[in-house]
mmCIF file as gemmi writes it, N, C-alpha and C atoms, coordinates in Angstrom:
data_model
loop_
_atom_site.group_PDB
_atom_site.id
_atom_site.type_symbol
_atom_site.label_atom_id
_atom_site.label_alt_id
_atom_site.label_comp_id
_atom_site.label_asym_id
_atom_site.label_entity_id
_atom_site.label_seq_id
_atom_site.pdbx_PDB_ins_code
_atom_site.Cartn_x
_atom_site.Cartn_y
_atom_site.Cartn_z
_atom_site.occupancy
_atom_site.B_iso_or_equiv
_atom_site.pdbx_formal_charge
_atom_site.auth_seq_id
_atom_site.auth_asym_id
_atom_site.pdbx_PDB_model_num
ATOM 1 N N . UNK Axp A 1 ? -2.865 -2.13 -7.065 1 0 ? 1 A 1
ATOM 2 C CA . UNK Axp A 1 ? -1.49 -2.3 -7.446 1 0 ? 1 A 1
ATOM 3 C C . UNK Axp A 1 ? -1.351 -2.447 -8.95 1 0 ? 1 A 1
ATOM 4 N N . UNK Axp A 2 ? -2.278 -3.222 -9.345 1 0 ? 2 A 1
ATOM 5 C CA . UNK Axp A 2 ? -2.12 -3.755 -10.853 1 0 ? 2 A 1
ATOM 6 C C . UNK Axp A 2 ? -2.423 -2.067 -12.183 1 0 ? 2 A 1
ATOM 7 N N . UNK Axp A 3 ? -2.881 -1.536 -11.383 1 0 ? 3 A 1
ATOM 8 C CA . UNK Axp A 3 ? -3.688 -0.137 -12.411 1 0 ? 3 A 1
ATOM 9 C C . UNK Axp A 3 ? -2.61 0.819 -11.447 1 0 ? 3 A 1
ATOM 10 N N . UNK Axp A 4 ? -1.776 0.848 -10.298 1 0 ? 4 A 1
ATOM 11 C CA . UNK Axp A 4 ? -1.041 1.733 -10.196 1 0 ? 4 A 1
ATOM 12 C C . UNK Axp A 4 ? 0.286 1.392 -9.945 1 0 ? 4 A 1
ATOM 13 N N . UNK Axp A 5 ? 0.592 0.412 -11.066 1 0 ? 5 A 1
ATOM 14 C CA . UNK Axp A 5 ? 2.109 -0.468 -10.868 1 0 ? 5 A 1
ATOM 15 C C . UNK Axp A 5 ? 3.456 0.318 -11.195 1 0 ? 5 A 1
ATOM 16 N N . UNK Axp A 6 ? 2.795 1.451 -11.825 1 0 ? 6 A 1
ATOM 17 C CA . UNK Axp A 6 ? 3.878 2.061 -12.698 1 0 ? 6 A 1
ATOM 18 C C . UNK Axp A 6 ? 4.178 3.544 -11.949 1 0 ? 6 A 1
ATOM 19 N N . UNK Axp A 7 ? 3.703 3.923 -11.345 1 0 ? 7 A 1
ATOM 20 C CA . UNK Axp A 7 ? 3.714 5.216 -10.103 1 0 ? 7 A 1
ATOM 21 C C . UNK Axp A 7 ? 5.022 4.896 -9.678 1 0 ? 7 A 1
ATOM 22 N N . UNK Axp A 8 ? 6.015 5.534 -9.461 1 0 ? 8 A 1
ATOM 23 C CA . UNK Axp A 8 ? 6.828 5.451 -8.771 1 0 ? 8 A 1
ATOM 24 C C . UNK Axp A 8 ? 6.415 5.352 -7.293 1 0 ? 8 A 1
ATOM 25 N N . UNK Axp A 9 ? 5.877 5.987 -6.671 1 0 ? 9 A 1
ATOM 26 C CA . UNK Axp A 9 ? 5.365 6.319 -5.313 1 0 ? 9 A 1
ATOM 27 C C . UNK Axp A 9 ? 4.915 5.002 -4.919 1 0 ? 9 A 1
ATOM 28 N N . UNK Axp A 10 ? 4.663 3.599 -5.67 1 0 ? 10 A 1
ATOM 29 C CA . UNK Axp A 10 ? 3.489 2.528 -5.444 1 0 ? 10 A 1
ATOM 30 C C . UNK Axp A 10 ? 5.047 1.684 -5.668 1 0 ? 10 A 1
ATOM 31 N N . UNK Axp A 11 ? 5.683 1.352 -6.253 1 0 ? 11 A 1
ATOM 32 C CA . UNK Axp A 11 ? 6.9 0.956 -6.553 1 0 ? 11 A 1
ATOM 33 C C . UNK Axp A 11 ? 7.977 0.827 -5.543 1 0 ? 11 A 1
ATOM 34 N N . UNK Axp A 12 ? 7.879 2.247 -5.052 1 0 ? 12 A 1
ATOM 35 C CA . UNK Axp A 12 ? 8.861 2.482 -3.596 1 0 ? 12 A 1
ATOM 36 C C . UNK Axp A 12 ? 8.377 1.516 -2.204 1 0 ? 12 A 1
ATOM 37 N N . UNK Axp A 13 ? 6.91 1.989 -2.398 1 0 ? 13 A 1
ATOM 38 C CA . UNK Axp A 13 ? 6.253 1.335 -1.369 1 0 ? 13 A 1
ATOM 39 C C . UNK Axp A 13 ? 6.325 -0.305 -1.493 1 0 ? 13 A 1
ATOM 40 N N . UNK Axp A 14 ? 5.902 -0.52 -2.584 1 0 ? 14 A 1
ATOM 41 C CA . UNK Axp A 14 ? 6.149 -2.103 -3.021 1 0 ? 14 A 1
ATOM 42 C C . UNK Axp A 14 ? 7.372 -2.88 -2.378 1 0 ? 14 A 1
ATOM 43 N N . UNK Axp A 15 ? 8.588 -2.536 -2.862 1 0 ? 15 A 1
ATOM 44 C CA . UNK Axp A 15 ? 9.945 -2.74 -2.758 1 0 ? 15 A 1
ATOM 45 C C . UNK Axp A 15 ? 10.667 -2.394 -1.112 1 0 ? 15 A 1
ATOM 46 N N . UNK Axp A 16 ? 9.587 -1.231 -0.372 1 0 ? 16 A 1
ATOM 47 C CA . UNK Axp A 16 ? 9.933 -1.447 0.929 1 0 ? 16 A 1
ATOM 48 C C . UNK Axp A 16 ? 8.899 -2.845 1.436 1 0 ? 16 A 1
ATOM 49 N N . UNK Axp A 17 ? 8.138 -3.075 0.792 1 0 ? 17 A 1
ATOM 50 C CA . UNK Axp A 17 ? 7.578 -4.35 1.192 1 0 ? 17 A 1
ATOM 51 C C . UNK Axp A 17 ? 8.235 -5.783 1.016 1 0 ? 17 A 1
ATOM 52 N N . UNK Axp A 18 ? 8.752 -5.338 0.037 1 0 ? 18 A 1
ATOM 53 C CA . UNK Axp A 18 ? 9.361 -6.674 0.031 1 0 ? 18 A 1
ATOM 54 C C . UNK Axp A 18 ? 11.209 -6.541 0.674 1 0 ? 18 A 1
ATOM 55 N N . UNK Axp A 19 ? 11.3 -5.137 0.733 1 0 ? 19 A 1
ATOM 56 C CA . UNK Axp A 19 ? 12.823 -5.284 1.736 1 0 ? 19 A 1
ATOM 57 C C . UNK Axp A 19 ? 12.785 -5.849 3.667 1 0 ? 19 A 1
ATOM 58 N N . UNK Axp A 20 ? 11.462 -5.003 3.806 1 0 ? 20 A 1
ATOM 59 C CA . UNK Axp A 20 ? 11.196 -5.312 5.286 1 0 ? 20 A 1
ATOM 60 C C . UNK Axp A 20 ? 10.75 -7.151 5.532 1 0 ? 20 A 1
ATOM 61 N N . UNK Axp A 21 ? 10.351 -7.759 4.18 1 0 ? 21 A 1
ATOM 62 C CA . UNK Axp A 21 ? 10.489 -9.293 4.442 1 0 ? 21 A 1
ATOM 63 C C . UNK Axp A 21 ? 11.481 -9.981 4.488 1 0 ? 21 A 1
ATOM 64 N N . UNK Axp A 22 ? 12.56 -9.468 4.212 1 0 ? 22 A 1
ATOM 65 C CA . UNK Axp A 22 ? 14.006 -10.022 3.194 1 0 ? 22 A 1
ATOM 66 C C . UNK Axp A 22 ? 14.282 -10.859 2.5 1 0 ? 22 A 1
ATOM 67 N N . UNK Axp A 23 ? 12.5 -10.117 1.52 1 0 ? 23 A 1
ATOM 68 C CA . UNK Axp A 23 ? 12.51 -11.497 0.311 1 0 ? 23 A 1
ATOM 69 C C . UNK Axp A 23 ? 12.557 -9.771 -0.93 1 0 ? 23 A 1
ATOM 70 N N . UNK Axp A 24 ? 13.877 -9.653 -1.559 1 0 ? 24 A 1
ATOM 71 C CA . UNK Axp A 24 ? 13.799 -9.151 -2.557 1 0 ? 24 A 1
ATOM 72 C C . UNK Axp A 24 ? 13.429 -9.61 -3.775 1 0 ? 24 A 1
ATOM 73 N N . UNK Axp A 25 ? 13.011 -10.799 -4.052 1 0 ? 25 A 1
ATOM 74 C CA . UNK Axp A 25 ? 12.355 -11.403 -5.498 1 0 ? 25 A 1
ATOM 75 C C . UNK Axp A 25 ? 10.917 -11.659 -5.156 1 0 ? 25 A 1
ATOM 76 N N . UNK Axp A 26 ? 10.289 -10.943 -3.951 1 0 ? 26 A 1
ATOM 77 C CA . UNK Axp A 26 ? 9.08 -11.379 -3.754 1 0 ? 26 A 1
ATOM 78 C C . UNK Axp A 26 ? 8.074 -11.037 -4.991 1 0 ? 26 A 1
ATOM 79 N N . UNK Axp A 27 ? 7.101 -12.25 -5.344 1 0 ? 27 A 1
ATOM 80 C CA . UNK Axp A 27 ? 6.126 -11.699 -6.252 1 0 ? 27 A 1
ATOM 81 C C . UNK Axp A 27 ? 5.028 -10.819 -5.833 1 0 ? 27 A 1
ATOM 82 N N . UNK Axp A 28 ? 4.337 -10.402 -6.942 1 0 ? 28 A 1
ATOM 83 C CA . UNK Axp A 28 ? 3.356 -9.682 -7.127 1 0 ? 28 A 1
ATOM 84 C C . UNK Axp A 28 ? 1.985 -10.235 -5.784 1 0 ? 28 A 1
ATOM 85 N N . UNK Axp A 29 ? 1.827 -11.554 -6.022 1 0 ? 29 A 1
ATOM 86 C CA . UNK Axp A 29 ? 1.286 -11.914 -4.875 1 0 ? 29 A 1
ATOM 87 C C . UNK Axp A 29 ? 1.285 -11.902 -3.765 1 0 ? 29 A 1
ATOM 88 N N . UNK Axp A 30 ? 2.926 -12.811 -3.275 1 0 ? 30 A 1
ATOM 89 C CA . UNK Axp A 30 ? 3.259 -12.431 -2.079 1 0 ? 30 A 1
ATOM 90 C C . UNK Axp A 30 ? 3.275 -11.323 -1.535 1 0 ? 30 A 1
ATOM 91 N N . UNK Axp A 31 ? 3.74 -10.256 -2.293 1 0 ? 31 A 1
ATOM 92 C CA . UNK Axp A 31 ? 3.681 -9.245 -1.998 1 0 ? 31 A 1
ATOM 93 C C . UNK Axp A 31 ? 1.858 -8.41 -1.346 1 0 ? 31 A 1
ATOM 94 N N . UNK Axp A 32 ? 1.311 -8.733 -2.079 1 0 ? 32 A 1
ATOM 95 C CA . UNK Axp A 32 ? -0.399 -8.57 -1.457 1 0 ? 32 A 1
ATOM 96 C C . UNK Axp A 32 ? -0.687 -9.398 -0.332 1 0 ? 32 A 1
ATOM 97 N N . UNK Axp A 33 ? -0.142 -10.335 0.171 1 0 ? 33 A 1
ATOM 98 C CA . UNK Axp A 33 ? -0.503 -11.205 0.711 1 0 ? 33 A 1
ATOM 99 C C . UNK Axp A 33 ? 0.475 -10.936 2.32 1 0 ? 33 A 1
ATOM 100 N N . UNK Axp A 34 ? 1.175 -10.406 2.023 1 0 ? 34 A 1
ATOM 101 C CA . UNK Axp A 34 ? 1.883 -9.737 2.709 1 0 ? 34 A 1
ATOM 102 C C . UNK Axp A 34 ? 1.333 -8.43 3.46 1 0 ? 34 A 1
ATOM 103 N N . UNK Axp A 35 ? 0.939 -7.827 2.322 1 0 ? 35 A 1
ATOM 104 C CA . UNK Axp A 35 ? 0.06 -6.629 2.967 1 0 ? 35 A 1
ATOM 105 C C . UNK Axp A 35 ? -1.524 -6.57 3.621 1 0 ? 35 A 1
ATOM 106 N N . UNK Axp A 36 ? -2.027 -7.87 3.305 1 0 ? 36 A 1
ATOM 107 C CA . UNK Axp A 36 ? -3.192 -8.342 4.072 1 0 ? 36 A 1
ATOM 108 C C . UNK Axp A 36 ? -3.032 -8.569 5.203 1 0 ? 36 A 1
ATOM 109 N N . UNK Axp A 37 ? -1.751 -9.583 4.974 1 0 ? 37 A 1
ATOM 110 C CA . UNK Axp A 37 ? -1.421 -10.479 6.952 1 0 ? 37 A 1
ATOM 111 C C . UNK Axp A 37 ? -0.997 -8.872 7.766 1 0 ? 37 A 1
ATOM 112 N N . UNK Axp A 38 ? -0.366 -8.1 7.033 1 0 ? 38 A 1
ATOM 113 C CA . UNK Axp A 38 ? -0.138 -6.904 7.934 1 0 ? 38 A 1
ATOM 114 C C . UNK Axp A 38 ? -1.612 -5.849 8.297 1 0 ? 38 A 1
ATOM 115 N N . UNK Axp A 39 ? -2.589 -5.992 8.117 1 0 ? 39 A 1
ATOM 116 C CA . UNK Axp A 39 ? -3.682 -5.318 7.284 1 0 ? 39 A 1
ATOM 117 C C . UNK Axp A 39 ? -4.403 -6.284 8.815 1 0 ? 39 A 1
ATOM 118 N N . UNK Axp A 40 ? -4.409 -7.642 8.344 1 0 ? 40 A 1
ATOM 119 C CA . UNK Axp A 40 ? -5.124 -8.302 9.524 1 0 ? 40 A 1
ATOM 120 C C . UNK Axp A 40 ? -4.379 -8.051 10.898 1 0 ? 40 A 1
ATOM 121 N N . UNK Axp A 41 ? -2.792 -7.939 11.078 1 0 ? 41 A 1
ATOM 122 C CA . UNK Axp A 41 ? -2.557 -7.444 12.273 1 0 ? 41 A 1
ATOM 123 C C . UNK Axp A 41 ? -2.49 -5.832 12.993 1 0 ? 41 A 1
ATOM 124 N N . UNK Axp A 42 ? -2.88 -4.917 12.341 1 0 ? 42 A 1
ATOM 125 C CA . UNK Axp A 42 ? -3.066 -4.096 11.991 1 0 ? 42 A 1
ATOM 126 C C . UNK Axp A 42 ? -1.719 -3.272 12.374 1 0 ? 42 A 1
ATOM 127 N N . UNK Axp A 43 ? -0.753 -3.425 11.73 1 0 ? 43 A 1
ATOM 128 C CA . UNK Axp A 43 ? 0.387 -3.547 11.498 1 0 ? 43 A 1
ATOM 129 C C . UNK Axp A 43 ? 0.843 -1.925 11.279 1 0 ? 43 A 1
ATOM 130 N N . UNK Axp A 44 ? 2.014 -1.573 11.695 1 0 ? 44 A 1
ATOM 131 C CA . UNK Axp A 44 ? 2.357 -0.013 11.314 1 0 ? 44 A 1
ATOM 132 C C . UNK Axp A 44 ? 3.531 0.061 10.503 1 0 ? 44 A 1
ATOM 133 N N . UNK Axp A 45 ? 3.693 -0.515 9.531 1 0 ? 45 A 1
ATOM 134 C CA . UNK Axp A 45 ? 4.397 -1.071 8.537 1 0 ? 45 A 1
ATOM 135 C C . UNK Axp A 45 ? 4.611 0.425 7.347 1 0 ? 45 A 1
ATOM 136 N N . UNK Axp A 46 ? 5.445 0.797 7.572 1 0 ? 46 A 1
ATOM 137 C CA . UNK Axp A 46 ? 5.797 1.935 6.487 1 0 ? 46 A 1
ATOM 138 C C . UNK Axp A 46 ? 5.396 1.777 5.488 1 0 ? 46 A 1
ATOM 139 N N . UNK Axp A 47 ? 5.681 0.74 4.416 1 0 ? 47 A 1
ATOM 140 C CA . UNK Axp A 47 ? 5.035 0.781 2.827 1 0 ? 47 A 1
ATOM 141 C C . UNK Axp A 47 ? 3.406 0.536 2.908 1 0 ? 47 A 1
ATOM 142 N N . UNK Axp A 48 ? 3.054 -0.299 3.927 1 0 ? 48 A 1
ATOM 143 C CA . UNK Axp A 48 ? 1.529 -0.086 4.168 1 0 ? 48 A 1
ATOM 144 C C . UNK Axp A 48 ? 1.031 0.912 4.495 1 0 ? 48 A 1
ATOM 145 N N . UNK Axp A 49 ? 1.304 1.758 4.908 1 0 ? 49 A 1
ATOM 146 C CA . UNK Axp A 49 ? 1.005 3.612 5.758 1 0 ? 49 A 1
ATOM 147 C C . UNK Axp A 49 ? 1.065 4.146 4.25 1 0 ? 49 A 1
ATOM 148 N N . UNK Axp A 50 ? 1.99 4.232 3.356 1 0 ? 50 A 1
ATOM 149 C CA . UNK Axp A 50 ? 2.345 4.501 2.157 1 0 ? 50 A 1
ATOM 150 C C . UNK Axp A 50 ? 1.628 4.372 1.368 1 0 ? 50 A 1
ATOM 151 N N . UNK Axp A 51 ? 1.016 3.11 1.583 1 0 ? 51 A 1
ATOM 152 C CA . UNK Axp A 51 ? 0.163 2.712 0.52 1 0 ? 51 A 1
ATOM 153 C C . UNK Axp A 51 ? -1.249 3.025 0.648 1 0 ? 51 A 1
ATOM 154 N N . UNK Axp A 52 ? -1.577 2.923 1.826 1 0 ? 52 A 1
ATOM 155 C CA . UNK Axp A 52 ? -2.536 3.664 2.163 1 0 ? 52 A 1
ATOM 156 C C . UNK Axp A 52 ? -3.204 4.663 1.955 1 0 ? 52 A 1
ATOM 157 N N . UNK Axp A 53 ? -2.132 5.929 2.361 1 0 ? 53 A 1
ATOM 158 C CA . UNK Axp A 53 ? -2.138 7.43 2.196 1 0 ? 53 A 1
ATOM 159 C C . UNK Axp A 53 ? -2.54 7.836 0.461 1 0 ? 53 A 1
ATOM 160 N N . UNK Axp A 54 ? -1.718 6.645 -0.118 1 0 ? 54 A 1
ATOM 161 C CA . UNK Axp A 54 ? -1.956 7.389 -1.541 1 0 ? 54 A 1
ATOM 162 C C . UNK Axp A 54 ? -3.569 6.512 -2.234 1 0 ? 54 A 1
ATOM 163 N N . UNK Axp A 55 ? -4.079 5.393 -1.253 1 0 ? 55 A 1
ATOM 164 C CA . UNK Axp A 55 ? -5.549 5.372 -1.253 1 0 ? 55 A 1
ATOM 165 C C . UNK Axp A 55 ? -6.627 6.217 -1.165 1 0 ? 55 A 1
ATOM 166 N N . UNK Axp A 56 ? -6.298 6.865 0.02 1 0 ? 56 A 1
ATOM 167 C CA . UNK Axp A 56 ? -7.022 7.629 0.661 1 0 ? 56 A 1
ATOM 168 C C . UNK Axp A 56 ? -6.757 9.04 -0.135 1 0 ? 56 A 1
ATOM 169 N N . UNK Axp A 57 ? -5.705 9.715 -0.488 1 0 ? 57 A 1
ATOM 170 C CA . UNK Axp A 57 ? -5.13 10.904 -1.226 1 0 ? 57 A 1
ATOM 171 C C . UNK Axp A 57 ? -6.281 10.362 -2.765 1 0 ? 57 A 1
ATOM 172 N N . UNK Axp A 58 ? -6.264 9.708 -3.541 1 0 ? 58 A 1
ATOM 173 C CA . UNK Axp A 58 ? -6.816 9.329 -4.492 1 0 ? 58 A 1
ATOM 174 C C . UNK Axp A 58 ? -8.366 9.211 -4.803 1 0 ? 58 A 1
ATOM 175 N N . UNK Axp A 59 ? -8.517 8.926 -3.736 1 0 ? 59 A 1
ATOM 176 C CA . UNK Axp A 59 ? -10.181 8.322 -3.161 1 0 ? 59 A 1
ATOM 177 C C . UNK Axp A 59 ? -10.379 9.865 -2.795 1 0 ? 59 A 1
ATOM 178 N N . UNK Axp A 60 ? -10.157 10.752 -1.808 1 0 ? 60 A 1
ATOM 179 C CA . UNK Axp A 60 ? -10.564 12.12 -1.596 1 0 ? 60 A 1
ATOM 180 C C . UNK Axp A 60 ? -10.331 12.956 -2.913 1 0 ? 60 A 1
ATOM 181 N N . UNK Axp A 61 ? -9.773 13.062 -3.394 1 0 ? 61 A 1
ATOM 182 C CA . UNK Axp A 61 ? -9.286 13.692 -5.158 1 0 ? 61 A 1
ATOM 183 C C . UNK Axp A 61 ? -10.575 13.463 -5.775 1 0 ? 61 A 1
ATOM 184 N N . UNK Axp A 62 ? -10.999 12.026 -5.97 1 0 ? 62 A 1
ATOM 185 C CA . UNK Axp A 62 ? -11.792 11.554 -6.445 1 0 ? 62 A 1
ATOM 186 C C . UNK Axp A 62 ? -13.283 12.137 -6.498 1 0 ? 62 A 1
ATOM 187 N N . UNK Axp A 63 ? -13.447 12.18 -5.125 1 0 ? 63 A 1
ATOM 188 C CA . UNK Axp A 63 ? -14.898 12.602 -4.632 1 0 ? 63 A 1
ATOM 189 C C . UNK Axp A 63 ? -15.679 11.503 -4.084 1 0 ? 63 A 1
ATOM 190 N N . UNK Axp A 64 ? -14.607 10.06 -4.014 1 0 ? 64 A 1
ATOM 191 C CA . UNK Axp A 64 ? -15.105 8.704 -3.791 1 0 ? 64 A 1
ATOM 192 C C . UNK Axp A 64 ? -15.155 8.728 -2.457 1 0 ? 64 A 1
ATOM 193 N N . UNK Axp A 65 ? -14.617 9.343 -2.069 1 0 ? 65 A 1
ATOM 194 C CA . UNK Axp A 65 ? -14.349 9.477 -0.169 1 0 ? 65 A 1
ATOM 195 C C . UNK Axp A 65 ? -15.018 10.93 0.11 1 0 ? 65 A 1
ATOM 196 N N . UNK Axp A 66 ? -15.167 10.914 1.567 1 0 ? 66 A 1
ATOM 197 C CA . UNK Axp A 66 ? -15.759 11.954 1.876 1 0 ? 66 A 1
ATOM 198 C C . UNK Axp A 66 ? -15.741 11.922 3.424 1 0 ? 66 A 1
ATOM 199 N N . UNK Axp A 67 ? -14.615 13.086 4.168 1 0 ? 67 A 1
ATOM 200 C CA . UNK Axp A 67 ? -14.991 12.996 5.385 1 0 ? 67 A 1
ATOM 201 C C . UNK Axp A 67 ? -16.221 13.976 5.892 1 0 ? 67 A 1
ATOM 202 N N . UNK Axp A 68 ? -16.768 13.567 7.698 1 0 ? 68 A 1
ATOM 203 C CA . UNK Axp A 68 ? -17.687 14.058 8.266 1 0 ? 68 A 1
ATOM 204 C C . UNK Axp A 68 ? -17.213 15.414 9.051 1 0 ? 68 A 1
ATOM 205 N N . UNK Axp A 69 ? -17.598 16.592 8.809 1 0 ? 69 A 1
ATOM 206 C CA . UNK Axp A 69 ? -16.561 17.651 9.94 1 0 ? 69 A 1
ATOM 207 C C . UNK Axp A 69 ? -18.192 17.678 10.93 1 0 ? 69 A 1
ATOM 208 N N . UNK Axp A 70 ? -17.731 17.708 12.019 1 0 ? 70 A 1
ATOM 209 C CA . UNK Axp A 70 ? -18.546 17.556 13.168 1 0 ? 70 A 1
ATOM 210 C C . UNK Axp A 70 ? -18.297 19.116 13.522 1 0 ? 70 A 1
């Protein structure tokens, strides 16, 4: 979050995180902390799917990820 704060795409997602709590002044923390407890319930939470995707999109770009084709 902190190295991709400024992405719009990470922003949107952010801000649906903190709309689906109906804490719009949520901090930077809460906000992570938020996405853990959803993370531990393994939660299907739109800005988490969001946030995700552009993990995984980043990480494969990268060459840091790598799937198996069977």
């Amino acid at each position: 979050m902190r190295a991709h704060g400024d992405d719009p795409a990470v922003r949107t997602a952010l801000d649906g995180v903190r709309s689906l709590t109906g804490a719009p002044d949520l901090d930077e923390a809460g906000v992570i902390a938020t996405l853990l407890g959803w993370l531990d319930e393994d939660r299907k939470a739109t800005p988490l799917k969001e946030l995700q995707g552009l993990i995984w999109q980043e990480g494969y770009a990268a060459g840091e990820f790598r799937g198996e084709l069977y």
